[in-house]
C-alpha positions in Angstrom: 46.8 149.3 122.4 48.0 146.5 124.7 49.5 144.6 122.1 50.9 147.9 120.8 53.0 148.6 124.1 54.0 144.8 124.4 55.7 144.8 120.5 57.7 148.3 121.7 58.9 146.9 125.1 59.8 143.7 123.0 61.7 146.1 120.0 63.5 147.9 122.8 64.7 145.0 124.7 66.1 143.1 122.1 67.9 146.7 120.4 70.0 147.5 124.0 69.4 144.3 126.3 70.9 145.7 129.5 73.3 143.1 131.8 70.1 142.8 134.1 67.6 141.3 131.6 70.4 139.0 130.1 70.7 137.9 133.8 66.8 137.1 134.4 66.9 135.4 130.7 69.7 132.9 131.7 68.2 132.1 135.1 65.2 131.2 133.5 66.9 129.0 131.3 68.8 127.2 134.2 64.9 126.6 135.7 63.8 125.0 132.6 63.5 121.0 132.8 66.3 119.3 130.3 65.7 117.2 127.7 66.3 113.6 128.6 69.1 112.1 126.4 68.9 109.2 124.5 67.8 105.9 125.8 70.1 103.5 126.1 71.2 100.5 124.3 69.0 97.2 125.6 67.5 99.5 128.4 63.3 100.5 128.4 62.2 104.1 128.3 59.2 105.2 129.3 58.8 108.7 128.9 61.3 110.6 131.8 61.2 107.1 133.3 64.4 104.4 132.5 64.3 100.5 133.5 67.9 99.0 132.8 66.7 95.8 134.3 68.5 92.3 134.6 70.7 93.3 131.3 74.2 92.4 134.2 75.8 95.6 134.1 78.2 96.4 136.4 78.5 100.4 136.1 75.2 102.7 135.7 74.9 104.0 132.1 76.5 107.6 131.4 75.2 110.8 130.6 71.9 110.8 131.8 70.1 113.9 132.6 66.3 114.6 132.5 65.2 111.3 134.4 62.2 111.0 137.0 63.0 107.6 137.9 65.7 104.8 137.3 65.7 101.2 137.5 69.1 99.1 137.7 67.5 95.7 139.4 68.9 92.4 138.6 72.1 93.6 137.6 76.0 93.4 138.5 76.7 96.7 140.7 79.6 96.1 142.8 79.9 99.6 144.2 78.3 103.2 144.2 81.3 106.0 143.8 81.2 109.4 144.5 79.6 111.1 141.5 77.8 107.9 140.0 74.4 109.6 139.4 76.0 113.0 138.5 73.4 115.2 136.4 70.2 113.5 138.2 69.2 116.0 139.9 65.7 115.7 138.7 65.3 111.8 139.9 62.8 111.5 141.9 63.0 107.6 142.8 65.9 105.0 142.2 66.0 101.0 142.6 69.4 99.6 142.8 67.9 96.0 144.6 69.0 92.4 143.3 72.5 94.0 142.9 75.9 92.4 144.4 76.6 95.9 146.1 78.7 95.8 148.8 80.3 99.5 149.0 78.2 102.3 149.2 80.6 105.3 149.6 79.7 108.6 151.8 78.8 111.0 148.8 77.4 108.3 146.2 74.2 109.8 146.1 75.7 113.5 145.9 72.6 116.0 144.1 70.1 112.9 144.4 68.2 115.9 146.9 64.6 114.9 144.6 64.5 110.8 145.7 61.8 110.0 147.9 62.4 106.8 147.0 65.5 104.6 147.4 66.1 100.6 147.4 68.8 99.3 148.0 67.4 95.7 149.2 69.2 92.4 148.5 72.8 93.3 148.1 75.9 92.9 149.9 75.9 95.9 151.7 77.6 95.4 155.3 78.1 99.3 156.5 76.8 102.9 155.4 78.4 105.9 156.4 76.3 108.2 158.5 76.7 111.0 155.8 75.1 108.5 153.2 71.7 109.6 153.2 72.1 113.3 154.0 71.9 114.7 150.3 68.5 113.2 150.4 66.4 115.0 152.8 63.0 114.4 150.9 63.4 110.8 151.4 60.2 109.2 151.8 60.7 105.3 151.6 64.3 103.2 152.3 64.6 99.6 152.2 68.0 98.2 153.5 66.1 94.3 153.6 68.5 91.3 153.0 71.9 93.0 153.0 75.0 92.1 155.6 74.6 94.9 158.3 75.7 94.2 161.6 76.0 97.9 163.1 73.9 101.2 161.9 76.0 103.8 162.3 74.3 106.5 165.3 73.6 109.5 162.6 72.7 107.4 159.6 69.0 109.0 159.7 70.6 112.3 160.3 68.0 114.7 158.6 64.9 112.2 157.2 62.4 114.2 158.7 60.1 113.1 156.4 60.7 109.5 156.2 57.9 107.2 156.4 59.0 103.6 155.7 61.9 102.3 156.8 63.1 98.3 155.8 65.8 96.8 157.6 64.8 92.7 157.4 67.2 90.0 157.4 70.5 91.8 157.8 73.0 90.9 161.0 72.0 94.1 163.3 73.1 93.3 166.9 72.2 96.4 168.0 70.2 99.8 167.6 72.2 102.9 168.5 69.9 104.9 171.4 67.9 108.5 169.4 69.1 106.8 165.9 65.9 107.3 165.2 65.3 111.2 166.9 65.1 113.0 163.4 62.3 110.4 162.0 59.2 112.6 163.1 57.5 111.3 160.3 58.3 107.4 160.2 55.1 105.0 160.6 56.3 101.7 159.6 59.5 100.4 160.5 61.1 96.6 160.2 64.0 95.4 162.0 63.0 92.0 161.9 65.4 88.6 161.5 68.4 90.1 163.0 70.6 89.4 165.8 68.9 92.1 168.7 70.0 90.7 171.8 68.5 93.6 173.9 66.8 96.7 173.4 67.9 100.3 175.0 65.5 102.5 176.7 65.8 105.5 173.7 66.5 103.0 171.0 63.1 104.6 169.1 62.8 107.9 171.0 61.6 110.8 168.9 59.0 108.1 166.8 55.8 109.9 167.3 53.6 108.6 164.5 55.6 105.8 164.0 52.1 102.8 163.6 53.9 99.4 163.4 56.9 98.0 164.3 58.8 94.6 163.5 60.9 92.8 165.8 60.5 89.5 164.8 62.9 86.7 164.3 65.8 88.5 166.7 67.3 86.7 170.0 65.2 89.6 172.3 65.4 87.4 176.1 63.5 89.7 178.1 60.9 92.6 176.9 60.0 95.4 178.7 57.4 98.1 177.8 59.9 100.4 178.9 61.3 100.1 175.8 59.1 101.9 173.8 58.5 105.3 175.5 56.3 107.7 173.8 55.2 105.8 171.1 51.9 107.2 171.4 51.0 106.3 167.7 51.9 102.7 168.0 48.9 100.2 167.0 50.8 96.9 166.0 53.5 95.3 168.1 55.3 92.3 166.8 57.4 90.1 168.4 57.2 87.0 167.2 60.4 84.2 167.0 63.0 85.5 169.7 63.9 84.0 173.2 62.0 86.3 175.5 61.3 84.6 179.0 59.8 87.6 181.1 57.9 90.1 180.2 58.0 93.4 182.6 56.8 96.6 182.4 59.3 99.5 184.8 57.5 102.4 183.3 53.6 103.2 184.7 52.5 104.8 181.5 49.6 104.1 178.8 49.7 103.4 175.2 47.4 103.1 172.3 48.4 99.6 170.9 46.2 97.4 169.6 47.8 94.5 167.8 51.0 92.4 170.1 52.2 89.6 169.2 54.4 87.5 171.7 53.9 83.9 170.0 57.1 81.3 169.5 58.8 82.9 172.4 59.9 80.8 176.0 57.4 83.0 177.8 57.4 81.5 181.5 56.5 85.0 183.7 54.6 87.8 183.1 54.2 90.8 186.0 50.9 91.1 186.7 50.6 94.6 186.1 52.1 94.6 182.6 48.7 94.7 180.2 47.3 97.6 182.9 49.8 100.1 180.1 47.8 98.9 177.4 44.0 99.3 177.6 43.1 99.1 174.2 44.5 96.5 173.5 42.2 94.4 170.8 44.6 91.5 169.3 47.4 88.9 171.1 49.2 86.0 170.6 50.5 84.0 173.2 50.7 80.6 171.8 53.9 78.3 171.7 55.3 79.6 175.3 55.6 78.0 178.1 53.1 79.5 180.4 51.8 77.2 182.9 49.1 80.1 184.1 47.9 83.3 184.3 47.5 85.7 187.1 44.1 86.4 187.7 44.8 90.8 187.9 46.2 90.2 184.2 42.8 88.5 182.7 41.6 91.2 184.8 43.4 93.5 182.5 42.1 91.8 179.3 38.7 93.4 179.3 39.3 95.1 175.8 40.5 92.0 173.7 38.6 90.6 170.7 41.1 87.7 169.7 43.5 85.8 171.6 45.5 82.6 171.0 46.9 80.5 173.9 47.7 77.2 172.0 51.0 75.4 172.7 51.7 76.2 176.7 52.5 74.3 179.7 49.1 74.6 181.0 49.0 72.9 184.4 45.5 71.9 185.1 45.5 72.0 189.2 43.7 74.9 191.1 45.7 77.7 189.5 43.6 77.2 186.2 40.8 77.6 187.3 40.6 81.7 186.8 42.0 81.0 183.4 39.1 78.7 182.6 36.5 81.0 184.0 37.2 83.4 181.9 37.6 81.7 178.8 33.8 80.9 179.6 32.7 84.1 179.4 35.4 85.1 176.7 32.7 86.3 174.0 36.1 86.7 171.3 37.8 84.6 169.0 40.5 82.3 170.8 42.1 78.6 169.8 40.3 75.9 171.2 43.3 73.4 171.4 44.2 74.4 175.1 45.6 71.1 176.0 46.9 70.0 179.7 50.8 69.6 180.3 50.4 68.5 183.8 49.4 66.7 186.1 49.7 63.2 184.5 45.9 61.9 184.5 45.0 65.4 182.6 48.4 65.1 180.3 46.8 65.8 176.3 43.2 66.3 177.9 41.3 70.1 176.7 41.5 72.3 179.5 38.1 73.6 180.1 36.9 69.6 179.9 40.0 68.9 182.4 38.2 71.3 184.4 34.8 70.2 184.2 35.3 66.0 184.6 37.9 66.5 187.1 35.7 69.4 189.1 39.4 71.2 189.6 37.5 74.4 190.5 34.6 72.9 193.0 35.7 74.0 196.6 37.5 71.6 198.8 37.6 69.2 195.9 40.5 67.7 195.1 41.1 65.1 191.8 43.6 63.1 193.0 42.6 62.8 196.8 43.9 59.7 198.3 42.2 57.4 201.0 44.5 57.4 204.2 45.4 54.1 206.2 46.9 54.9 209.8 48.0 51.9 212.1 49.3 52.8 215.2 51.4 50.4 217.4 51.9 51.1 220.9 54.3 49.4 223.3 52.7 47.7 225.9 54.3 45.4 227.1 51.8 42.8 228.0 50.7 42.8 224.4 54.0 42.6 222.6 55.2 39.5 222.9 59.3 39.5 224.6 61.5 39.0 220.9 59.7 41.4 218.9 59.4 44.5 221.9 57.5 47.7 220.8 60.1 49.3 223.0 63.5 49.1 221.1 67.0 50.5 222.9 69.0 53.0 220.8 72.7 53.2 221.9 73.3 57.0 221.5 76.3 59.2 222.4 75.5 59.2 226.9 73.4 56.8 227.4 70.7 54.5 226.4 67.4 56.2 225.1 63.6 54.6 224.9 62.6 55.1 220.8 58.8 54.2 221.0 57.4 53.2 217.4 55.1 56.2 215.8 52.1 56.0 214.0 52.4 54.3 210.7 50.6 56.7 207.9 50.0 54.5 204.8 49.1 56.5 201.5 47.2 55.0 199.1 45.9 56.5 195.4 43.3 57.5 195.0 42.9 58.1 191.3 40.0 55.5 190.5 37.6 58.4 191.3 39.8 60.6 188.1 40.1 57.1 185.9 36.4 56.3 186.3 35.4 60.0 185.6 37.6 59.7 182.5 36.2 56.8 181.0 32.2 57.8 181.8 33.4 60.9 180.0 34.8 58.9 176.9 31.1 56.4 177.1 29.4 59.7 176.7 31.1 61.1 174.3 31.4 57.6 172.1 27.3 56.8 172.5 26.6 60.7 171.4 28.7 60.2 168.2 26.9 57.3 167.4 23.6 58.8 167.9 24.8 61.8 165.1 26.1 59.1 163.0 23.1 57.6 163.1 20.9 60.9 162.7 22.9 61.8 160.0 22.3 58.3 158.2 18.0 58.9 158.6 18.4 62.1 157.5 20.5 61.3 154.2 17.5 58.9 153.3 14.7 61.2 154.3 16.2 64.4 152.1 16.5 61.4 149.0 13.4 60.2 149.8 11.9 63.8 149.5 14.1 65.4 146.8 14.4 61.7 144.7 11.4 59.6 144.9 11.7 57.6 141.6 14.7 56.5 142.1 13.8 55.2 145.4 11.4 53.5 144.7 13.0 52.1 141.5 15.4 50.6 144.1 12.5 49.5 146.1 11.2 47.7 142.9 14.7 46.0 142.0 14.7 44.3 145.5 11.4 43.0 145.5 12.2 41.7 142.0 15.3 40.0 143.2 13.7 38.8 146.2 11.5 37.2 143.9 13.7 35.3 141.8 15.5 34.0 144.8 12.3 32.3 146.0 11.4 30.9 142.5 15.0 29.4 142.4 14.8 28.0 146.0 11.0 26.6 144.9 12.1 25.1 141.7 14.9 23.7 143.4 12.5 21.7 145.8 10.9 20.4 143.4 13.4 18.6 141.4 14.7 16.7 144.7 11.3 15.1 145.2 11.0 14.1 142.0 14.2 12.6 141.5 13.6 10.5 144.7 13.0 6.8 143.5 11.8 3.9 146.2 12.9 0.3 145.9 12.7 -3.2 148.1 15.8 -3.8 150.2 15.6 -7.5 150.8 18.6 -8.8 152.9 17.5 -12.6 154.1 20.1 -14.5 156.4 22.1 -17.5 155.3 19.1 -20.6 156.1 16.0 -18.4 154.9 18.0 -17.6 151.3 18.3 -21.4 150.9 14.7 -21.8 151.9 14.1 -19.2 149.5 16.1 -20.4 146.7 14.7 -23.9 146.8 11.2 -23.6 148.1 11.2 -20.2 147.2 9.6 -19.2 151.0 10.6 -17.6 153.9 10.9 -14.5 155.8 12.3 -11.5 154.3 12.3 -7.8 155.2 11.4 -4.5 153.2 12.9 -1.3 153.9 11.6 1.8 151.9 15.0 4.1 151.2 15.9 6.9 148.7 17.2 6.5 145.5 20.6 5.6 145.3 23.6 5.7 142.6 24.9 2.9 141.5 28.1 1.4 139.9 27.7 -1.3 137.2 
């Protein structure tokens, strides 16, 4: 019966369609998703998706309709014109990146309303109007990275209310317009890092409520203040890494959830000692290559949340001041960099600073390392002592009259650093005598774990010294032997000039024997 009244309706319908059904008929139409054209010649299509990639165009390709997502990297594009990406009103991401685009009119992304995701990295760029971005409210990621921009214009992100990355790297920003930011409710990462920030305005980022980590690395930042970033009540990662900062200062008494700052590479001399009391969660911080000499003891005070810290490459100055520094290192139970060397004074200069503390006993009370032995010789001016040339009593001509200038007493400061210098060197016996005694531990236990784990071979080695001990002997032995029995004995007869006549004619006389080794003889 259903079907019945469904074929009659139909019949009806199609006899006498009325103006309203033709209306509902065409709209329906209009809703309907359009066929994507043909793909391109050289270009790669996957499905609704087109890559045009590194072919060097220098215009996008016509007539395309139908498209979720275009590529156009690694091309030629010189410059986006009004009405460029007409009949894309279905693109829901577009990468325009490795490009040489350098003008990037108001409307160029006119009907783009879809995108939530545009890049427009590595090109030429060097301004955007602040109307470019406004057909593209449902933009969710941007990257601006490795362009020429030196100035964001103060409505550019007019409208991305739900923006959530933002890349701005490497371009020649000098500065960041105050609320640019106000519409961004939604932004969690954003990256402004290698630019040319010289300073920082107090609403610069006002209006970023979840915005998690922020970049502001590489800029020429001289000062920082936590003032800076009001209201960033999401905020867990902090960088600051590279610029010229000297102070740090906090003019707001407010707390914030960060975890993560990094402050490393800076010219860090002063830090108020109130400044990490905003940040009590703090887990993570870098402080290395500064030039901090110390640290006040109410901001290790401050540091009771912190996990990791690095203080490598400072001007530590190893007198009294480092000794609350050192203490609590001690009973730091995180991660931190153990090469905390001394800058100053000059018997400490290249020395670790916790050793520096412990060989020179900086932090023992009313000890000092370089404490000098003092010589005073006093010389009055009695007269019956001094003898009359060389008076203790001399006469100064001043401007009335003559005035008695009586000799003071002679203070003599000697140095006193034998105490440091022998303290040094005991240190350096110790620690010589206790390398030797690993080295030699180590040694013992190398042959016990091959004695244990290789015995054959041992004593196969064992066996080949013996044997060649015993060929030495047999050699030295046989040696012996041959030079006594190559020693031959004969007469030496030497009779004087009256017994060899004697001898000769009587053939008697004295004559002596003398029992020598053999000799060689010439014939």
């Amino acid at each position: 019966m259903d079907f019945l009244l469904l074929g009659l309706c139909l019949h009806w319908l199609l006899r006498r369609p009325s103006g309203v059904v033709l209306c509902l008929l065409g709209a329906c139409f209009q809703m309907l998703p359009a066929a994507p054209s043909g793909c391109p010649g050289q270009c790669r299509c996957e499905g609704r998706l087109l890559y045009c990639e590194a072919l060097n165009l220098t215009e996008a390709p016509h007539n395309l309709s139908g498209l979720l997502g275009l590529s156009l990297r690694y091309n030629s594009l010189s410059e986006l014109r009004a009405g460029q990406f007409t009949g894309l009103m279905q693109l829901t991401w577009l990468y325009l990146d490795h490009n040489h685009i350098c003008s990037v009119q108001g409307d160029a992304f006119q009907k783009l309303r879809r995108v939530k995701e545009l890049t427009l990295s590595s090109n030429q760029i060097t301004e955007l109007a602040n109307t470019t971005f406004r057909p593209m409210p449902n933009l969710r990621s941007v990257d601006l990275s490795y362009n020429k921009l030196q100035a964001l214009a103060p409505d550019l992100f007019h409208g991305l209310r739900k923006l959530t990355t933002l890349h701005m790297r490497a371009n020649a920003i000098q500065f960041v317009p105050v609320r640019i930011f106000q519409d961004c409710r939604s932004l969690k990462f954003l990256d402004i890092g290698y630019n040319q920030l010289k300073s920082l305005a107090r609403n610069s980022f006002a209006g970023l409520f979840k915005l998690t980590e922020l970049h502001l690395e590489h800029n020429d930042l001289i000062k920082v203040n936590f003032a800076h970033f009001p209201r960033l009540i999401s905020l867990n990662s902090l960088c600051l890494r590279r610029n010229k900062v000297a102070i740090v200062v906090s003019s707001l008494d407010w707390v914030w959830n960060l975890e993560k700052m990094d402050l490393s590479g800076n010219e860090i001399e002063y830090m108020e000692p109130h400044v990490f009391e905003t940040v009590p969660y703090l887990q993570s911080l870098q402080l290395d290559s500064n030039r901090l000499t110390y640290i006040e003891p109410r901001i290790l005070n401050s540091w009771k949340s912190l996990t990791s810290i690095t203080l490598a490459g400072n001007l530590w100055d190893c007198g009294r001041n480092v000794c609350a520094l050192a203490s609590w290192l001690s009973n730091f139970q995180g991660r931190y960099d153990a090469n905390l060397q001394c800058a100053s004074p000059e018997y400490a200069q290249g020395e670790d600073v916790l050793d520096a503390v412990y060989a020179f006993h900086l932090c023992e009370d009313g000890a000092e390392p370089t404490s000098g032995h003092l010589l005073s010789a006093a010389v009055t001016n009695r007269s019956d002592l001094a003898p009359p040339e060389s008076s203790a009593t001399t006469l100064v001509d001043g401007g009335e009259g003559l005035h008695d200038s009586t000799l003071e007493p002679i203070t003599v400061a000697i140095p006193g650093g034998e105490h440091a210098e022998n303290a040094v060197q005991i240190h350096k016996v110790v620690t010589g005598t206790m390398a030797l005694i690993f080295s030699f531990l180590i040694v013992v236990l190398v042959l016990y774990v091959s004695w244990k784990c290789f015995p054959a071979s041992l004593r196969q080695l064992r066996q080949c010294f013996v044997t060649q001990r015993r060929k030495q002997k047999q050699k030295q032995t046989m040696h012996q032997m041959a030079a006594m029995s190559a020693q031959e004995y004969y007469v030496d007869y030497k009779p004087n000039h009256i017994e060899g006549a004697l001898v000769i004619i009587n053939e008697y006389g004295s004559c002596t024997c003398h029992q020598q080794p053999a000799r060689e003889c010439e014939v």
